[in-house]
C-alpha positions as CSV (number, residue, x, y, z in Angstrom):
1,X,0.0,0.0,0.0
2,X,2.6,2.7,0.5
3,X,4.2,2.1,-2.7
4,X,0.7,3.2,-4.1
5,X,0.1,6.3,-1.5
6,X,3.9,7.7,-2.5
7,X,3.2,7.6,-6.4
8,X,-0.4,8.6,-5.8
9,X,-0.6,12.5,-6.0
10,X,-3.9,12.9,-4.3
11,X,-5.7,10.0,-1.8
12,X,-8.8,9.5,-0.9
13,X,-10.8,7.6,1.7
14,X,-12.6,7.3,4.7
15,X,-12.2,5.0,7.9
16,X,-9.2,3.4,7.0
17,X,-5.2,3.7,8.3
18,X,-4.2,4.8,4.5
19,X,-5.4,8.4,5.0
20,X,-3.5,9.0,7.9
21,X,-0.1,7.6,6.2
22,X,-1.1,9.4,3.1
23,X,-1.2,12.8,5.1
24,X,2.3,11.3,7.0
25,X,3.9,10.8,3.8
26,X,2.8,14.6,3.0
27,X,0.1,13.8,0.2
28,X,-2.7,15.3,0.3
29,X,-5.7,13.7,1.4
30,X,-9.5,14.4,0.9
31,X,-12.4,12.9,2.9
32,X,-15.6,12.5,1.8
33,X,-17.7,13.5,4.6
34,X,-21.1,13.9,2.7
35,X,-24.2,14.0,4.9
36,X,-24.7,16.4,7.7
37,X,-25.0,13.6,10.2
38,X,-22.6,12.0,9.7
39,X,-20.3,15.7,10.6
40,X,-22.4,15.8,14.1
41,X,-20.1,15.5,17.4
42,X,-22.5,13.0,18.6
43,X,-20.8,10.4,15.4
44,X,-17.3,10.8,16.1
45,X,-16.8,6.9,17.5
46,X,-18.5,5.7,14.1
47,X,-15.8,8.1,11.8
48,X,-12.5,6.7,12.4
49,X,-9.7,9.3,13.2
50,X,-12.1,12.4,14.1
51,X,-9.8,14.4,15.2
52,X,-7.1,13.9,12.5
53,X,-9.7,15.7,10.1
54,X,-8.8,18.9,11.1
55,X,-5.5,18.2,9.0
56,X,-7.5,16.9,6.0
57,X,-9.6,18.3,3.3
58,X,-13.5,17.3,3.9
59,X,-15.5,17.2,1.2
60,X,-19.3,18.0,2.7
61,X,-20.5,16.9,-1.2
62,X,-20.4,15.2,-3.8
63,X,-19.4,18.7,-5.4
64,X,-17.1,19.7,-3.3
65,X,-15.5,16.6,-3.1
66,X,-14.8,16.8,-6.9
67,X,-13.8,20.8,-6.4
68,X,-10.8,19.4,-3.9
69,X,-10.1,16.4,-5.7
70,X,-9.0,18.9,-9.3
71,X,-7.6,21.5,-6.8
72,X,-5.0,19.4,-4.9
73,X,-4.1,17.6,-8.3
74,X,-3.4,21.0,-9.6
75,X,-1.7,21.7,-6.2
76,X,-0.8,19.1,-4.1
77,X,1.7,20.8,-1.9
78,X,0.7,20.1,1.6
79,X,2.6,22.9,3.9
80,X,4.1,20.5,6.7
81,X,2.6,23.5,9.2
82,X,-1.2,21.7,8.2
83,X,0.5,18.1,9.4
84,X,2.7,19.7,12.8
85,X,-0.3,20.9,14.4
């Protein structure tokens, strides 16, 4: 799998260990976080790694989620300030 994240340029996902060693290995990562539910405090045990989204891009649509996707392929430099936090 890392082989794939480093000559990815942009990752996405949810739940799962590879967004968090995408964002390690300085890609940049977006998260589909569609419905407003699913964004409520009360559902952070159900969405893996709550906390780390502060560090990610979050898609809140389908839309958007596209919009970050072309962005960060056009610009994929992740300042390592987003990741020290």
């Amino acid at each position: 799998m890392l082989t794939l994240i480093l000559k990815s340029t942009v990752v996405c996902g949810i739940n799962s260990t590879t967004i968090l060693e995408a964002a390690v290995a300085g890609k940049p990562v977006v998260v589909p976080m569609f419905s407003e539910i699913i964004q409520q405090p009360l559902y952070e045990d159900a969405i893996k790694f709550f906390d780390a989204l502060q560090y990610l891009d979050v898609a809140d649509d389908p839309e958007h989620f596209i919009q970050l996707i072309e962005q960060r392929l056009a610009d994929p430099f992740v300042p390592i300030e987003k990741l020290a936090d």
